[in-house]
N, C-alpha and C positions, 0 to 999 in steps of 0.2 A: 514380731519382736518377742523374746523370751522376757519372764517375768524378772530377769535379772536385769538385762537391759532394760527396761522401762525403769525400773527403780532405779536404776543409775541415769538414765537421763532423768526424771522426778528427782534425784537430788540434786543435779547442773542447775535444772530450774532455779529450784528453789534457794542456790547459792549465790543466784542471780539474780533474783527476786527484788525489784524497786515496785511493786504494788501496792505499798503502802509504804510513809514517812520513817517507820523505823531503820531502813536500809540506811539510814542517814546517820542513826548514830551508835549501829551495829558495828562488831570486829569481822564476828565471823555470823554467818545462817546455823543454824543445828537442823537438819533435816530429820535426823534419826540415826537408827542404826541397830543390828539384829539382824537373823538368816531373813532367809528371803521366804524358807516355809514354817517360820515359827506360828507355833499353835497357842500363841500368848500377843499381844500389842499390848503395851503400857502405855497411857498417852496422858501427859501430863500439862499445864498449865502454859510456859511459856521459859526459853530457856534465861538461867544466871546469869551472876557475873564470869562461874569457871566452865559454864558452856560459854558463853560468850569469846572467851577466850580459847577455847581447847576447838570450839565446832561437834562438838559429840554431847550427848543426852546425858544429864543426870550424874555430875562429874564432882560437884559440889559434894555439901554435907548432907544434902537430901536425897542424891544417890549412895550416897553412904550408907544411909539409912533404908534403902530402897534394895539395897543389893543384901545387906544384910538378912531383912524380910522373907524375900526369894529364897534366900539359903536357906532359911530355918523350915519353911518347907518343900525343901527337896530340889528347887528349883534352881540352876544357872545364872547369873546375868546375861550370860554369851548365847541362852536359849529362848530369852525372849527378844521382840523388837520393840524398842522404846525411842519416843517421840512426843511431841508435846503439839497442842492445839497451835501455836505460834513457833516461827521458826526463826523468828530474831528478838531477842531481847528486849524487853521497854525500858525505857529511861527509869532507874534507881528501883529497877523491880518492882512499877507500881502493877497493878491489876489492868489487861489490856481491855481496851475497847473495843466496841461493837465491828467498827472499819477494821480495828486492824485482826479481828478474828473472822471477820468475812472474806481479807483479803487472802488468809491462809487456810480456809477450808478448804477449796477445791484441792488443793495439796495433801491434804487429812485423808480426805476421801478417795481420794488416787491411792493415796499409801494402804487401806485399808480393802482397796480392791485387789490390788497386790498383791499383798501378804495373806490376804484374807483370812483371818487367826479365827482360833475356834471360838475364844472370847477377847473380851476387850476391855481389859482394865481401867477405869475411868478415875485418875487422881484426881479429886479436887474437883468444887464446883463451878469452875471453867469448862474442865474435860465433862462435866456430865451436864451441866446446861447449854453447850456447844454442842452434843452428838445427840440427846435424848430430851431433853427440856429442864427447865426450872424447877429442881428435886431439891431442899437444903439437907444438905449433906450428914448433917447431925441424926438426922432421921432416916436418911436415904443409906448410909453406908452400911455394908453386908449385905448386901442385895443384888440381886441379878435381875437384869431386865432386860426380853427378850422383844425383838423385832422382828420382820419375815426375816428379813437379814443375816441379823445378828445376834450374835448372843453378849450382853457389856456388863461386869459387875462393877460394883458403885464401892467405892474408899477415900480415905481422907490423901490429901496430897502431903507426903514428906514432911513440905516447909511448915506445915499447920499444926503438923507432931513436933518437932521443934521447936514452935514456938509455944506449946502447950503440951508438955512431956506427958500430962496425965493423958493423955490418948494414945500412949504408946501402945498401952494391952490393947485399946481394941483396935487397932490398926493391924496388931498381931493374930486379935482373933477375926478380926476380919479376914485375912491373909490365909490362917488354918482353913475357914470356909471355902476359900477360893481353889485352896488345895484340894478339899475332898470331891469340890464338883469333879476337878481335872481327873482324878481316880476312878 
């Protein structure tokens, strides 16, 4: 099976996914979305209310902000793959649990063998206590941390610069960092 086909079935899965209670009061799954040999994964927290609605990553105000980021250094939205630790919504966007981010790793980590990206963007300390351990993010972000694996650098999630606009610079210098490894 090509590496296109597997992704596409890994998104049937995953759009059919009752492993956990949220499919109950889900619209739509967000699998992701991005080539299939992008050399970037964004992997972000768990999708909104306008992924929720739409099925695609980062549709809201925090891919607004997210897409913008990329721009400024050099980068595409259409050339990364972006996806989030969870691939259905929780109830009023709270912070998800242990179960239901156990029930969507195996999903993550499929995606991640996939696409297999040169790095791996970690929004948020969901996406970096989910992939690499218990780092808080105030300290952890700008940083690269490598595995036999992988290579993942550390930033703050969108919704956390919104809700706290003074992190915008370093989200943006964060972002410049990110840029020069890729050079």
């Amino acid at each position: 099976m090509s590496n296109r086909d597997a992704l596409a079935e890994l998104h049937r899965e995953i759009e059919e996914c009752v492993r956990c209670p949220l499919y109950l009061t889900r619209n739509r799954a967000v699998p992701g979305e991005g080539p299939i040999d992008a050399k970037i994964m964004l992997v972000g927290e768990a999708p909104g209310a306008a992924e929720d609605e739409t099925g695609r990553p980062f549709v809201g105000r925090s891919g607004m902000l997210l897409t913008r980021l990329l721009k400024e250094i050099g980068i595409g939205r259409e050339d990364v793959f972006i996806t989030s630790v969870l691939k259905s919504r929780p109830p009023r966007n709270r912070v998800p649990n242990h179960s239901e981010i156990d029930a969507c790793m195996p999903y993550l980590m499929r995606q991640l063998a996939i696409i297999n990206p040169r790095v791996v963007v970690l929004l948020g300390g969901i996406a970096v206590s989910s992939l690499i351990g218990p780092w808080k993010i105030s300290e952890a972000h700008g940083r690269f941390y490598e595995t036999e694996e992988r290579l993942f650098f550390i930033t703050y999630h969108p919704s956390a610069v919104l809700r706290s606009p003074q992190l915008v610079e370093t989200m943006r210098a964060d972002f410049r960092l990110l840029a020069k490894e890729l050079t």
